[in-house]
C-alpha positions as CSV (number, residue, x, y, z in Angstrom):
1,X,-92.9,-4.5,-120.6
2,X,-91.3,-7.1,-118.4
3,X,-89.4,-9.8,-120.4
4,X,-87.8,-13.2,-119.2
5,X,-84.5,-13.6,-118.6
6,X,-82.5,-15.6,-116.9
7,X,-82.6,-14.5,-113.2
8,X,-85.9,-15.6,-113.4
9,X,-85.7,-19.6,-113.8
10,X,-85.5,-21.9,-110.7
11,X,-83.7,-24.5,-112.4
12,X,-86.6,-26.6,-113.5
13,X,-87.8,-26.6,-116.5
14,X,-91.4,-27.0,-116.5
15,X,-91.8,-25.0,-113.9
16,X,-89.9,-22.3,-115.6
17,X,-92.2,-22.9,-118.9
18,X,-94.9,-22.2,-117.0
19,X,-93.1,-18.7,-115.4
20,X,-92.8,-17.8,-119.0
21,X,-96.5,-18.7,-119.5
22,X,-97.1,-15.6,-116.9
23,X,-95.1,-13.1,-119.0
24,X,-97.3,-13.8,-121.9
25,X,-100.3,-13.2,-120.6
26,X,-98.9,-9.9,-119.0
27,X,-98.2,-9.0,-122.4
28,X,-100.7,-9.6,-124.0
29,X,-102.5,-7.4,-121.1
30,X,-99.7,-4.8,-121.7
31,X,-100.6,-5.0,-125.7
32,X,-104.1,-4.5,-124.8
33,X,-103.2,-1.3,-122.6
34,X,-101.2,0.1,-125.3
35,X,-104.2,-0.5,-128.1
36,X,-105.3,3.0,-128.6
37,X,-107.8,1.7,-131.6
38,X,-109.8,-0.7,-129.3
39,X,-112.3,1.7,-127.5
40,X,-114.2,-1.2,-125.6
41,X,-111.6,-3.8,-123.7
42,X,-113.4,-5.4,-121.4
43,X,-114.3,-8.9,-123.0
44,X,-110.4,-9.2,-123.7
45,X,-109.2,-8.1,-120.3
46,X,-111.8,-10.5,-119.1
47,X,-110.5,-13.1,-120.9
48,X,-106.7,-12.0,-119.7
49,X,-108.5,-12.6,-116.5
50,X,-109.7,-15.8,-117.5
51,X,-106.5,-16.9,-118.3
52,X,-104.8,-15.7,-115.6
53,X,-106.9,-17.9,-113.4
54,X,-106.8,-21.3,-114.9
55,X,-102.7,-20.7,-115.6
56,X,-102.4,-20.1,-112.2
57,X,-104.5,-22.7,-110.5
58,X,-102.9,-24.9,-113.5
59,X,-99.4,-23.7,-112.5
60,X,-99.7,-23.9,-108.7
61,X,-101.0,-27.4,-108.8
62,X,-97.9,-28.3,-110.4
63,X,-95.3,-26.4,-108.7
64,X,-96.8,-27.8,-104.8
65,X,-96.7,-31.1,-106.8
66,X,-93.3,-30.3,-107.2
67,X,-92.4,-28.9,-103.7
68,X,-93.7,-32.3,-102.3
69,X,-91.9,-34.3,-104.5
70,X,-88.6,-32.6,-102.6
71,X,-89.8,-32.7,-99.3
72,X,-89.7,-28.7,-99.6
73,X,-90.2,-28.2,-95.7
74,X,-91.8,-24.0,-96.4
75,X,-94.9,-25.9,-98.8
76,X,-97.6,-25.0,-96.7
77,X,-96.7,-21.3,-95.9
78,X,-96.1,-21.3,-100.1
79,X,-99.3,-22.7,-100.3
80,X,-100.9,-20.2,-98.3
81,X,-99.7,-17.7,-100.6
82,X,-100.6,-19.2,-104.0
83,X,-104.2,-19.5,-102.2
84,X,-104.1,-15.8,-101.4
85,X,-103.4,-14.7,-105.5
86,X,-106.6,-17.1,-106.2
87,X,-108.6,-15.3,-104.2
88,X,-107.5,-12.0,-105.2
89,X,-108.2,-12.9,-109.0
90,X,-111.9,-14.7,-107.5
91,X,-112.3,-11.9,-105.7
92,X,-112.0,-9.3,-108.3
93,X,-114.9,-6.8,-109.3
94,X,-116.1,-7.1,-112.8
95,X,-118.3,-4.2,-112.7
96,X,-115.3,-2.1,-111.9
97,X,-113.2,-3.5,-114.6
98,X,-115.7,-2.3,-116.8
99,X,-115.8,1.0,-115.3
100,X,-112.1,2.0,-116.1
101,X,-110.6,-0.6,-118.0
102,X,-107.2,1.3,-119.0
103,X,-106.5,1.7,-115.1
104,X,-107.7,-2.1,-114.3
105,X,-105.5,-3.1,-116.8
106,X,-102.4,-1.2,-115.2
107,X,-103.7,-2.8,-111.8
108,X,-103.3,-5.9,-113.4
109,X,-100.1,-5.7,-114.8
110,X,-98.8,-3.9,-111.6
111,X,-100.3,-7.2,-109.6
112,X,-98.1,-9.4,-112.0
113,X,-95.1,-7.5,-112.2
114,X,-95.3,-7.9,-108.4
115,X,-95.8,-11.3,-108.2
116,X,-92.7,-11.9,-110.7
117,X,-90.4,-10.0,-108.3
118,X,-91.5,-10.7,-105.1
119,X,-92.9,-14.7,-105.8
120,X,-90.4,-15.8,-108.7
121,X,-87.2,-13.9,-107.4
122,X,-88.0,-14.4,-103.7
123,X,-90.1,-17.4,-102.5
124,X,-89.9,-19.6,-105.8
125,X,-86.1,-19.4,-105.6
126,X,-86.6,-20.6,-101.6
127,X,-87.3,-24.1,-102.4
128,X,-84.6,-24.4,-104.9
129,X,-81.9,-23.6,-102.3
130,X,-83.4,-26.5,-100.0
């Protein structure tokens, strides 16, 4: 599973606590995945869900907080895309989570993964070179 290292912070503290927040709920999701002895999932990967949702909303608040606070001149374009992983999680299908949980579960740490790669490593470490 994907683990925190140092290529990953953006030179802020809590804004890097809160990156590490993310990799912990992937693992837990990754745990989940791997839990052979758990034949029904799909209260806990809702609750991953759950989480998912009020860290992000939680995080994002704070990081545009943040990008104001240094006149970050990209916020609204970075905006735009922290409104667009809301609406994916909103928009999510619990019926089909319940359907294949194993492969939601792989979507859902695919969706992260992605996310730490292309949002961390490219657009996060943006407005730290501003």
């Amino acid at each position: 599973m994907i683990k925190w290292k140092d290529e990953y912070s953006v030179g802020v503290e809590h804004i890097d606590e809160q990156h590490r927040r993310l990799f912990e709920i992937a693992g837990r999701a990754y745990d989940l995945l791997k839990d052979e002895l758990v034949v029904d999932k799909y209260d806990r990967i809702v609750a991953i869900l759950g989480e998912l949702k009020d860290y992000s909303v939680f995080h994002f608040h704070s990081e545009e907080e943040y990008m104001k606070s240094i006149g970050y001149r990209k916020f609204l374009s970075h905006k735009v895309i922290h409104d667009d992983f809301i609406e994916k999680i909103n928009g999510i299908d619990l019926d089909q989570v319940d359907e294949n949980q194993d492969k939601y579960l792989l979507d859902i740490l695919d969706f992260i993964v992605r996310w730490i790669d292309g949002h961390i490593l490219g657009q996060d470490k943006q407005y730290m070179q501003s």
